[in-house]
C-alpha positions in Angstrom: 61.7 55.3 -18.7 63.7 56.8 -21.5 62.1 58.8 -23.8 63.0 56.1 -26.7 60.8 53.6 -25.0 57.9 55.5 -24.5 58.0 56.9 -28.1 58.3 52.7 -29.3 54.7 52.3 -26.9 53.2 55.6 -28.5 53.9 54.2 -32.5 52.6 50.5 -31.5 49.5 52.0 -30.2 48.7 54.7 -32.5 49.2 52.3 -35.4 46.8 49.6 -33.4 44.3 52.6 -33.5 44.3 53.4 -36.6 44.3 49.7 -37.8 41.1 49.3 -35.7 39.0 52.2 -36.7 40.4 51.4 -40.1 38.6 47.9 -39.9 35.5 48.7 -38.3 35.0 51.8 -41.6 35.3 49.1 -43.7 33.5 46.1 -42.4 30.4 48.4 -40.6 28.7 49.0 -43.9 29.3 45.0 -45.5 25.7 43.5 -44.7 27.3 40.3 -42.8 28.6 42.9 -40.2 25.5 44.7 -39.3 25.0 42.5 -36.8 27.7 43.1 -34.9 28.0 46.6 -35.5 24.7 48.2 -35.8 22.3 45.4 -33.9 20.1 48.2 -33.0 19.3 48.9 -36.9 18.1 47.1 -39.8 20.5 48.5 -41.9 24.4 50.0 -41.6 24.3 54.0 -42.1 25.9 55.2 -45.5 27.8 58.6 -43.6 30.7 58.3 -41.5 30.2 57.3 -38.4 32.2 59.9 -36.7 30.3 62.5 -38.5 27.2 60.5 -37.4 28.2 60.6 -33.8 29.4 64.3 -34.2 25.8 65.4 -35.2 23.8 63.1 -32.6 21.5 65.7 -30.4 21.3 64.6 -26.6 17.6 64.1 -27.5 19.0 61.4 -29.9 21.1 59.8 -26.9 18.6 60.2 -25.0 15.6 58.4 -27.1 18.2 55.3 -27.8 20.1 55.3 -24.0 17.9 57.1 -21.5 18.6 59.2 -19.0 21.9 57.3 -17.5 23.5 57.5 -21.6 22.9 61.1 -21.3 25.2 61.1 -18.3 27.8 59.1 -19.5 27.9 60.9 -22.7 28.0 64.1 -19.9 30.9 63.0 -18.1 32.9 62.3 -21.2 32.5 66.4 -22.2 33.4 67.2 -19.2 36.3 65.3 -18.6 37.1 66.5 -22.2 36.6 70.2 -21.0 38.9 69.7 -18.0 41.7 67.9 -19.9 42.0 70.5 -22.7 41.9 73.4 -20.0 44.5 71.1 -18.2 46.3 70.9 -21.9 46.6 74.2 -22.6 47.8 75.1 -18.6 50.4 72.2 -18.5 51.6 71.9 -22.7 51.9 75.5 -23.2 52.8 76.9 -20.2 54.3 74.5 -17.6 56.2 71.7 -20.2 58.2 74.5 -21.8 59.6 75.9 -18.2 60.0 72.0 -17.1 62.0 70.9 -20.0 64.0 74.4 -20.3 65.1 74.0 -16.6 68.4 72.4 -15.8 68.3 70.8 -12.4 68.6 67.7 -13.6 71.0 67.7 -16.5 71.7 70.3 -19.7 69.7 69.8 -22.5 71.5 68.2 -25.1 68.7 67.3 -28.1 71.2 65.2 -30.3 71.1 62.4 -27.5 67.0 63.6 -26.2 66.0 60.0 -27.3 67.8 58.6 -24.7 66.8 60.4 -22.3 64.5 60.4 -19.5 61.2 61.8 -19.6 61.8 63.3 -16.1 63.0 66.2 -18.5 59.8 67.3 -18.7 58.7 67.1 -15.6 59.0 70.1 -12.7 62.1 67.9 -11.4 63.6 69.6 -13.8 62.8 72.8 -12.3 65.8 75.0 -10.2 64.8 74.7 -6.6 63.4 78.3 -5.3 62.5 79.3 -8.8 60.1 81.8 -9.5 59.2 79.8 -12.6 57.2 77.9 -9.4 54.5 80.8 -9.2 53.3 79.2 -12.6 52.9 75.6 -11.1 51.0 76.9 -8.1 48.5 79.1 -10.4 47.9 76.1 -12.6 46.4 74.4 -9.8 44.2 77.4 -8.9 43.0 78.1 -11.9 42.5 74.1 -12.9 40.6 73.6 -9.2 38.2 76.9 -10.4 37.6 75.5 -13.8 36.5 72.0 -12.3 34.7 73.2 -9.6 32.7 75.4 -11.8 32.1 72.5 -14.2 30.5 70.4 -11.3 28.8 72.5 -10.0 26.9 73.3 -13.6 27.2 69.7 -14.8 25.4 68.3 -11.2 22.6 71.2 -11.5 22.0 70.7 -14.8 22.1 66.6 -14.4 19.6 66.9 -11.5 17.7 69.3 -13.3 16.9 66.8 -16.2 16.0 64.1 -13.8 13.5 66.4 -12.6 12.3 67.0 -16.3 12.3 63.2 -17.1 10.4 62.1 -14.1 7.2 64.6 -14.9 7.3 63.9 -18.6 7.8 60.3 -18.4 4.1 58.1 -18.6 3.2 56.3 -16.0 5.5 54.1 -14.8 4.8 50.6 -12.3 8.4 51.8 -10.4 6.5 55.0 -9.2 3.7 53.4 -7.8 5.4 50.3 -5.9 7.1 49.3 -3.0 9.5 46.6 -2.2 9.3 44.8 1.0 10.8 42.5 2.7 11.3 41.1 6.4 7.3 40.4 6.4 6.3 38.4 9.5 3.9 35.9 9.3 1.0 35.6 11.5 -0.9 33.0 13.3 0.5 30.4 11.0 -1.0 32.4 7.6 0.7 32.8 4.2 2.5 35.9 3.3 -0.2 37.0 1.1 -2.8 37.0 3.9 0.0 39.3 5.9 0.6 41.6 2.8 -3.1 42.4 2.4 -4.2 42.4 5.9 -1.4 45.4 6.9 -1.7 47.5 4.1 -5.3 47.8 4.5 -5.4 48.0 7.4 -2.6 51.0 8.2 -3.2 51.9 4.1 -6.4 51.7 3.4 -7.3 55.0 0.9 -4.2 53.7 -1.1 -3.5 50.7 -1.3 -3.6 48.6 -4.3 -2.2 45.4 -4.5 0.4 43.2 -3.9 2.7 40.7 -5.2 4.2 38.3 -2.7 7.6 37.1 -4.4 8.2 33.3 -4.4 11.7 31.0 -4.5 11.7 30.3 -8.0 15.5 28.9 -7.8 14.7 25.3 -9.0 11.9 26.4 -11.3 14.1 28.9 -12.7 17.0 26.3 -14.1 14.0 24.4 -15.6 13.5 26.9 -17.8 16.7 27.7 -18.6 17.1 24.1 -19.7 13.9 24.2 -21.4 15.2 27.2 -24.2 18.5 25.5 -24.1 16.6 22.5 -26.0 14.5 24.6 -27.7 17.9 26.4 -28.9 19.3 23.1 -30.1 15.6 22.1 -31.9 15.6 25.5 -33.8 19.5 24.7 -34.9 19.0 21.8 -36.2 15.7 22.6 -38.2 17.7 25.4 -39.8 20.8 22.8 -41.3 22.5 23.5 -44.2 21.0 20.4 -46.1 17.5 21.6 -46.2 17.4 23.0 -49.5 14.8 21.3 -51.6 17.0 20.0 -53.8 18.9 17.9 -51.0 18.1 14.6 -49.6 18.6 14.5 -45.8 21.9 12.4 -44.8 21.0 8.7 -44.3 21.2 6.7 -41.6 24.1 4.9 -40.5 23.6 1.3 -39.6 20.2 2.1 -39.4 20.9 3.9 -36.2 21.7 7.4 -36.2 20.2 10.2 -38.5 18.6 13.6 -38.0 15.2 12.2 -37.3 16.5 9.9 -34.1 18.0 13.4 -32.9 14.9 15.5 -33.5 12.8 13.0 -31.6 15.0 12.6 -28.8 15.0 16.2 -28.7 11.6 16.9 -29.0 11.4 14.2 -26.3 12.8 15.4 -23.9 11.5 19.1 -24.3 8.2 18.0 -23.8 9.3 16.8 -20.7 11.1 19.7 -19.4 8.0 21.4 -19.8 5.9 19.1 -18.2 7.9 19.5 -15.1 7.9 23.1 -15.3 4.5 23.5 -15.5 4.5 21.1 -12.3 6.9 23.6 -10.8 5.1 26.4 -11.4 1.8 25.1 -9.7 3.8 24.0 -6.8 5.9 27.3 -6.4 2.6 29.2 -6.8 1.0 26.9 -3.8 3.7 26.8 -1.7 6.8 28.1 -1.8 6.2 31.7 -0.5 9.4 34.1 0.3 8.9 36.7 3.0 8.9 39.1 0.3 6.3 41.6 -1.6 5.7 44.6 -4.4 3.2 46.6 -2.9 1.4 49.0 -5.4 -0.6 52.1 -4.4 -3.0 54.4 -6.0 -0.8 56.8 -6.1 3.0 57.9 -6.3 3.1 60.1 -3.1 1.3 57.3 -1.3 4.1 55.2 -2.4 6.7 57.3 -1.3 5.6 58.0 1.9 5.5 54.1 2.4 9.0 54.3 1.7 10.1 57.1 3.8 8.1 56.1 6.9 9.3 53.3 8.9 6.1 50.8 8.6 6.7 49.0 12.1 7.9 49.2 15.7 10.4 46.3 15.0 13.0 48.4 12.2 13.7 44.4 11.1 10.5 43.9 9.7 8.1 45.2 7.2 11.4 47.1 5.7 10.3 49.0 2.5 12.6 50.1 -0.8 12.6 51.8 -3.7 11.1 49.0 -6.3 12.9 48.5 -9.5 11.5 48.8 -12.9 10.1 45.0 -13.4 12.6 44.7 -16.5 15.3 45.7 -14.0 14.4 43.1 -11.0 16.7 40.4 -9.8 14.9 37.8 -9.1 17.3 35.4 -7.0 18.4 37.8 -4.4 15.0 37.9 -2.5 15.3 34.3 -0.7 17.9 36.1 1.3 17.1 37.8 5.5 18.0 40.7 6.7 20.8 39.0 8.7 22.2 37.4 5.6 22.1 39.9 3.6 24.1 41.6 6.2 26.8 39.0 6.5 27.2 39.2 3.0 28.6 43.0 3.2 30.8 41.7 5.5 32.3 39.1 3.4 32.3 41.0 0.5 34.3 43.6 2.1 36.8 40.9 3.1 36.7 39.9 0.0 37.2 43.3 -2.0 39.9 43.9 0.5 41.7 40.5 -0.8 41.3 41.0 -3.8 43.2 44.5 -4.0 46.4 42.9 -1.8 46.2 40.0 -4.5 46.4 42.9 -6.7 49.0 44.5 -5.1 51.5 41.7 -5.7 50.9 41.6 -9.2 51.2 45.0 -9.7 54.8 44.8 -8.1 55.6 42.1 -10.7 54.5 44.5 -13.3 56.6 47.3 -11.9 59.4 45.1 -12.0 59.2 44.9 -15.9 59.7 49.0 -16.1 63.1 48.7 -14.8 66.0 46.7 -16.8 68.1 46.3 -13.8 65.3 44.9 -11.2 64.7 42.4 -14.7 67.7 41.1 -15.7 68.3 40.0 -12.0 65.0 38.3 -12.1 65.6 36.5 -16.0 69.4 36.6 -15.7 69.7 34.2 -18.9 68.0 36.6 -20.3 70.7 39.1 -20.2 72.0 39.4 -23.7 68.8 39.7 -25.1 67.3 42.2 -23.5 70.7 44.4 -24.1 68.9 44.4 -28.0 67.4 48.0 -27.9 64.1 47.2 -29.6 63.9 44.4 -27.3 64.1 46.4 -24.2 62.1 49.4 -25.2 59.2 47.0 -25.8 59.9 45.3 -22.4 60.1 48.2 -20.4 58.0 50.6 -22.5 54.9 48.7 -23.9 54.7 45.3 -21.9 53.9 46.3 -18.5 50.8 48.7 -19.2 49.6 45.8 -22.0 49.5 43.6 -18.7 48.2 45.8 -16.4 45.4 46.1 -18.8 44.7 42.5 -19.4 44.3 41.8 -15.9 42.6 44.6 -15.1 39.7 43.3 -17.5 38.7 40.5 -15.9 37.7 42.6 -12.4 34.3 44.3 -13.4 33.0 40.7 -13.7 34.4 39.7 -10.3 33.3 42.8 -8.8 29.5 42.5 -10.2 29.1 38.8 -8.6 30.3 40.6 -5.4 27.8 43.1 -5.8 24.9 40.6 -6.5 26.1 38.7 -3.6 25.4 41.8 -1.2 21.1 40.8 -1.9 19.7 44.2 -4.3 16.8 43.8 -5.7 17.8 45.2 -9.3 20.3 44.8 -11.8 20.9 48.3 -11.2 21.5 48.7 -8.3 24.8 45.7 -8.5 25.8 47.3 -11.2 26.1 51.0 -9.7 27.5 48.9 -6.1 29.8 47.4 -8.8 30.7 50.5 -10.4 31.6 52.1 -6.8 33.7 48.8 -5.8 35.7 49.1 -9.1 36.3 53.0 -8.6 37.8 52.3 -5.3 40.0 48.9 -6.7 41.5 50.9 -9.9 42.2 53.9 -8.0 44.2 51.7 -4.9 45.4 49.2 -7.5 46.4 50.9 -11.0 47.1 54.5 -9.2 48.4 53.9 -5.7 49.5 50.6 -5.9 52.0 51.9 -9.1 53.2 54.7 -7.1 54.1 52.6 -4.0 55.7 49.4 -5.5 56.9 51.5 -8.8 59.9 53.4 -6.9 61.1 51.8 -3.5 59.1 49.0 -1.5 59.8 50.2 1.5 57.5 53.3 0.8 54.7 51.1 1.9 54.4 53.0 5.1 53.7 56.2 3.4 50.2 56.3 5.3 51.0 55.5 8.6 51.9 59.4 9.6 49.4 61.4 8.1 51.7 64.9 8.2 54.0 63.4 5.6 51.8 61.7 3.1 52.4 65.0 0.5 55.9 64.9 0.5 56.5 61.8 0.0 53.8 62.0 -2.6 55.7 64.5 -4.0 58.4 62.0 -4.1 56.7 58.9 -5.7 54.3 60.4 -8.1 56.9 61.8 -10.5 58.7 59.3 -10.7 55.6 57.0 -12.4 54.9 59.6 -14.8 55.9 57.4 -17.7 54.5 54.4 -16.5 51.3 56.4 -16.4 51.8 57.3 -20.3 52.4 54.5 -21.7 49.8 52.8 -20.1 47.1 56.1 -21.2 48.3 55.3 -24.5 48.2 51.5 -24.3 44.3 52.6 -23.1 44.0 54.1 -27.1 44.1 50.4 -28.1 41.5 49.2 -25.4 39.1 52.2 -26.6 39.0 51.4 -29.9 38.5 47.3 -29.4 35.1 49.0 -28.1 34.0 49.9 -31.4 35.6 46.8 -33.2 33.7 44.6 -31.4 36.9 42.2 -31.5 35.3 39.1 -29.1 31.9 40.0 -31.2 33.6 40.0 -34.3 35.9 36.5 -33.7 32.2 34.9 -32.5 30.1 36.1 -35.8 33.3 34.8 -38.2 33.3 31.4 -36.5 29.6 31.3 -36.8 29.9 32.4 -40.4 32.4 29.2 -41.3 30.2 26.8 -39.1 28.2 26.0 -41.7 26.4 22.9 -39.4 23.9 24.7 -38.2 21.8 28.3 -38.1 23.2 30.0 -35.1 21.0 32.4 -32.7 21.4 36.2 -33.3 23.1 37.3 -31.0 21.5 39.1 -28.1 21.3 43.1 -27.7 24.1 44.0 -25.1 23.8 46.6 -23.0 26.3 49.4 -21.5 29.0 48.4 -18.8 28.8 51.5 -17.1 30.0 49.8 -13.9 33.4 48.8 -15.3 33.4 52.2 -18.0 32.9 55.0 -15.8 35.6 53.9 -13.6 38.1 54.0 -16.7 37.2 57.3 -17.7 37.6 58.8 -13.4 40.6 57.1 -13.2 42.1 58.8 -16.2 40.4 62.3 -15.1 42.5 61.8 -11.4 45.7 61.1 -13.9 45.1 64.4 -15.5 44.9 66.2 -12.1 47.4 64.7 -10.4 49.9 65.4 -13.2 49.6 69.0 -14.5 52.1 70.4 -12.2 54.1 66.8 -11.9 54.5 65.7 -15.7 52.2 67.5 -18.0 53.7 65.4 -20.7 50.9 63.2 -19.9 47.6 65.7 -20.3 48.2 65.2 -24.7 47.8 61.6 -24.5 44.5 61.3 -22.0 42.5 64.5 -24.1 43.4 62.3 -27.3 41.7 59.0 -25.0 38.5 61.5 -24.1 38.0 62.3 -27.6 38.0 59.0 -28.7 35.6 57.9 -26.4 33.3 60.4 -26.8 32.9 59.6 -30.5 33.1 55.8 -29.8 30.6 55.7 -27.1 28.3 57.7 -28.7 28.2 55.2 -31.9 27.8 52.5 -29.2 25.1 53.5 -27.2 22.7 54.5 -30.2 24.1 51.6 -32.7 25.1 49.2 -30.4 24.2 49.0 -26.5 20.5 48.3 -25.7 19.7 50.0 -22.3 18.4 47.4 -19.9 17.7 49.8 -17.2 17.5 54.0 -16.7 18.5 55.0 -13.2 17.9 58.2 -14.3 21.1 59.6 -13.6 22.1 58.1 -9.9 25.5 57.6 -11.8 26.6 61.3 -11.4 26.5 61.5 -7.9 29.5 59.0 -7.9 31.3 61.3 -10.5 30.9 64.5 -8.9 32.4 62.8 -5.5 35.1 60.8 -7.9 36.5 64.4 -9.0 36.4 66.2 -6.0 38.7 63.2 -4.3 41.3 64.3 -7.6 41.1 67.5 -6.7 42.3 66.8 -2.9 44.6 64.5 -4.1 46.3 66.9 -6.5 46.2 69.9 -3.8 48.2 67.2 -1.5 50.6 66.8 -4.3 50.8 70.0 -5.5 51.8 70.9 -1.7 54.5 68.5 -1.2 56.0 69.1 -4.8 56.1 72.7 -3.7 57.5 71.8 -0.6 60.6 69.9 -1.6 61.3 72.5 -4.6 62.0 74.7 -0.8 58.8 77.0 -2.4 57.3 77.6 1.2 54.9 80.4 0.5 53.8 78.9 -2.5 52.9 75.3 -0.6 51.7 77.4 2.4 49.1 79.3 0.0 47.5 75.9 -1.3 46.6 74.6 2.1 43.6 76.4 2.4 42.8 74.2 -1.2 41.5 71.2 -0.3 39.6 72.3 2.3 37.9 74.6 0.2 37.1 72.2 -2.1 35.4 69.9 0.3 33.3 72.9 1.6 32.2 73.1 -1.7 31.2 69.7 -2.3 29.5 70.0 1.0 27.1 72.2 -0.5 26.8 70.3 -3.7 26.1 67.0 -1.7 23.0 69.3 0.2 22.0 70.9 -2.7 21.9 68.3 -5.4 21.9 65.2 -4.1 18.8 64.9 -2.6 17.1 65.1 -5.6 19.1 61.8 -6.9 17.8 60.1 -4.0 14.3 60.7 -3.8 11.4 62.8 -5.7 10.3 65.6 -3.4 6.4 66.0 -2.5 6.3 68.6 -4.7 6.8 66.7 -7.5 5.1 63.7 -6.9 1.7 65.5 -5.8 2.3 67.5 -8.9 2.4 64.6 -11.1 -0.3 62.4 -9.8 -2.8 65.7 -9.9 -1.9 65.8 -13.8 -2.6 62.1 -14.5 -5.7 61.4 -12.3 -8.5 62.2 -14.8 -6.7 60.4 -17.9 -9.1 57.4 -18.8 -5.9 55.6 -19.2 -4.9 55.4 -15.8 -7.4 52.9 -15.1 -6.0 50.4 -17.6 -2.5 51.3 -16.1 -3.7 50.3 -12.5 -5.1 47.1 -14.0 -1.5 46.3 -15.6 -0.2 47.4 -12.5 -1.5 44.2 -10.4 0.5 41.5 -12.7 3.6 43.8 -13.4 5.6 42.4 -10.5 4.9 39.0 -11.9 8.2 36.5 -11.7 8.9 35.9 -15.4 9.5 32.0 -13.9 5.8 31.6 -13.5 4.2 33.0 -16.6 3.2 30.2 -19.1 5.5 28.7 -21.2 5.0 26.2 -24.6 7.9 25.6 -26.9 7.1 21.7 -27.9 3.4 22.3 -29.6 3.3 23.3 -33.1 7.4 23.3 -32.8 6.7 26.7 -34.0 10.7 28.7 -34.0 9.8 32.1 -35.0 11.8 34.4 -32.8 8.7 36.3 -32.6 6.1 33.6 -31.0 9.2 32.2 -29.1 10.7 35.1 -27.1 13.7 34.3 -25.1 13.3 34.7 -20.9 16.0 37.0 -20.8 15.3 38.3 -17.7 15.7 35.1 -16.1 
């Protein structure tokens, strides 16, 4: 890509930037907006919203986000940090030494616009140049400053889950257990198993339990019940109910409002009627072999989890319960062989998906390079000669499309996820999160790098010894695809905080004027399809500080921007639905440490073919160091992410058991599990529509 083009992709998305934060300054404080903008508030904030986010306190992220917008906000900085250590290392030092080489061609500045930005990359270095020494301390001192960061980041990080989990109150997650596979015996119901076990083998602790029951069919009563309901509430909110209006008459006698608000009210009435029927008959019958146990305590708990409860490891298999907020209901009428089959297709599926992916990326690819496109388009020829025309083509198109495809695979990836049986919104959207690490870095990264330069490179894994040079090979020459689609990512950023599909949906509401339209409901953070973003930028970064440092300016600008954006979303915005408490940075920390190999690799074949032996023969021992070190990380640290120690827990029940409250808390704690399908529900009597009497079944 010449350097023409990439300049044409930098102006359109810079001025898309500003034009969006422009809009959302202007329309956040107008009181039709708040809505959309500040959901979370009854009012708009008079100060500027970056000053806002500037001064928020990670006890004020915390309070609106929990413990997991902590994090996120967490690996923002330090992906910030990194970038502008990587900034300074590869724009002050290594881009001037690139760009004043002349292997490639002399520098002539009158004709720079045309071009290639390869000028600034270390192909532009003198083979066996002792300007080298400077890339290979770079990566030293950038693998140092990382490492040092993770290691602080995933101390501190586990060291406020610790914090959160003995100041938090009482909490029905701490005290249950899932399980599932429970046999039945002698022809009894689940519950009669449930209680007969667990006092029998737990008898000082055990509390209650909760068999689970299928719900399915009750469940899409329900959902058809508030869809009516929905459509009552619109119509008793039309336009023509002033006092001063007459309602519309009929026509031919036939049709008018009151004819639809009795059919209506009809027929909701009779959605109830059978969900009431439904719920007596799923409470009665329809039994799934599946529980939440609650104990008197959270060590008892734990050690329910930790200790395998039967000779037969397929049954009476315990878990980690979800908050009740956070269960998924469907996923417990799946076995233990089903759920295991489902891994397996999933996997086939994932793996599918990413050739699928593979071939579209090629296409895109295609679009970088005029020659591979005007044999494609051929009658296209004359116009693509234009040079506007060809710098938008090759410069701007490709990463717009690569984006816009990209954006519909965190959906497709979360119903893979909830296909796989968890028990928690949670925990498919952290199994989403890792499935769409692992797609953007094969499809957006390698898949760019393989089909970008020479098809045939497709092989590059099949001999192991030569995977860094030819790394060395195909990674430079994607550095400006890489730009331009960072700085296409500037655009995509700031959509976040313009709310554009919000936006579109409250104007259309606004010139509907048939009808009073729902608020819209509270959304909360995608950090399955976010976190990836921000990784897969933070591996860019790495990759090419030695490579193309060109590239480091353009993803600190996209860090900074999120980290004000994100913070004005997740206290104005984003309602949390669910707090891991911090299970996300496990995923991180292993995320970076892959970027750091991966850049060592490069950074040794670059070397290599530059004929800089000692210096590629130094980094070797690199990688390896750096996976000693996350060895110790991953037994230091992650532990704690995966269980409370006894420590803690005995700690925390000794502080609690003589608060008169607890008593009430146990009480609570026998109904807390309660399918959301089977409480009682009455929308026809009174036809009362005050959101507050009325509250939607949003967990269902």
């Amino acid at each position: 890509m010449i350097v023409s083009a990439l300049a044409t992709a930098v102006g359109i998305n810079l001025g898309l930037t500003v034009l969006l934060i422009s809009a959302f300054s202007l329309l956040r404080r107008r009181p039709p907006f708040v809505s959309v903008y500040s959901p979370r508030r009854p009012y708009a904030p008079l100060e500027s919203w970056i000053a806002a986010a500037w001064r928020l306190s990670e006890d004020d992220v915390h309070a609106a986000a929990g413990l997991d917008g902590v994090v996120f906000v967490r690996i923002i900085v330090f992906s910030i940090r990194v970038s502008a250590v990587a900034a300074v290392l590869g724009v002050g030092v290594l881009l001037p030494v690139n760009f004043m080489g002349d292997q490639l061609s002399l520098i002539d500045f009158a004709d720079l616009s045309n071009k290639s930005v390869d000028l600034f990359s270390i192909s532009n270095v003198k083979d066996k140049s002792n300007k080298l020494w400077l890339h290979f301390s770079a990566v030293y001192i950038i693998t140092g400053v990382a490492c040092y960061l993770l290691y602080h980041d995933y101390k501190y990080i586990a060291g406020k889950r610790l914090e959160y989990f003995m100041t938090s109150k009482p909490l029905p997650q701490h005290f249950t257990v899932l399980v599932r596979a429970i046999p039945r015996t002698d022809g009894g119901s689940v519950s009669e198993a449930v209680d007969k076990f667990f006092k029998q083998y737990h008898s000082s602790t055990y509390l209650s339990g909760n068999v689970v029951h299928q719900t399915g069919k009750l469940r899409r009563l329900v959902n058809d019940t508030e869809i009516i309901w929905r459509k009552l509430k619109n119509l008793k909110y039309a336009p023509y109910q002033s006092p001063s209006e007459e309602p519309p008459k009929k026509f031919l006698g036939l049709f008018g409002r009151s004819n639809v608000l009795g059919k209506y009210q009809k027929k909701l009435e009779n959605l109830e009627e059978n969900v009431r029927m439904e719920q007596s008959e799923a409470t009665r019958r329809q039994e799934i072999s599946a529980a939440f146990v609650s104990f008197k305590s959270r060590y008892a708990a734990a050690n329910a989890i930790y200790i395998r409860q039967s000779d037969n490891p397929t049954e009476w298999q315990t878990e980690h319960a979800p908050d009740p907020h956070d269960v998924y209901w469907p996923n417990f009428s799946t076995t233990f062989m089903e759920r295991w089959i489902s891994k397996f297709i999933v996997f086939v599926a994932s793996v599918l998906l990413i050739i699928v992916f593979l071939i579209v990326v090629a296409f895109i690819q295609g679009l970088t390079y005029m020659e591979q496109l005007e044999a494609w388009l051929p009658f296209l020829k004359n116009i693509l000669e234009i040079a506007i025309i060809s710098q938008l083509v090759t410069g701007y198109l490709p990463s717009v499309i690569l984006q816009f495809v990209s954006s519909c695979v965190p959906k497709l990836m979360k119903k893979f996820s909830a296909m796989q049986g968890f028990a928690s919104v949670s925990g498919i959207e952290r199994s989403a999160c890792n499935k769409m690490l692992r797609f953007t870095i094969w499809t957006v990264f390698f898949s760019n790098i393989l089909t970008g330069t020479a098809y045939r490179q497709l092989d590059i894994f099949l001999d192991p010894k030569e995977i860094p040079s030819k790394l060395a090979i195909l990674v430079p020459a994607q550095a400006s695809f890489f730009i331009a689609y960072v700085v296409t990512s500037w655009t995509t950023i700031t959509s976040e905080i313009t709310q554009t599909s919000a936006l579109l949906y409250h104007l259309w509401e606004s010139c509907a004027k048939c009808c009073k339209r729902d608020d819209p409901e509270t959304q909360s953070m995608k950090y399955h399809s976010e976190i990836p973003k921000i990784l897969l930028f933070g591996l860019l970064g790495l990759t090419y500080l030695i490579v193309a440092p060109l590239i480091l300016p353009f993803i600190l600008v996209y860090f900074c921007l999120g980290y004000f954006i994100f913070r004005n979303q997740l206290c104005n915005v984003y309602a949390p639905k669910y707090d891991t408490g911090g299970r996300f940075w496990p995923i991180v920390h292993n995320a970076n440490i892959f970027s750091l190999v991966l850049m060592h690799l490069i950074s040794i074949g670059v070397l290599g073919i530059k004929n800089f032996p000692i210096g590629a023969s130094l980094l070797v021992p690199l990688p390896f160091l750096t996976l000693l070190f996350n060895s110790y990380c991953g037994n230091r640290f992650f532990p704690i992410f995966e269980a409370y120690s006894t420590e803690s827990l005995v700690n925390k029940d000794k502080q609690e058991e003589s608060k008169p409250e607890m008593s009430e808390f146990f009480r609570s704690l026998e109904t807390a599990y309660t399918d959301p399908a089977l409480k009682p529900i009455q929308r026809s009597s009174g036809y009362d529509y005050d959101e507050r009497t009325a509250p939607l079944l949003s967990s269902i």
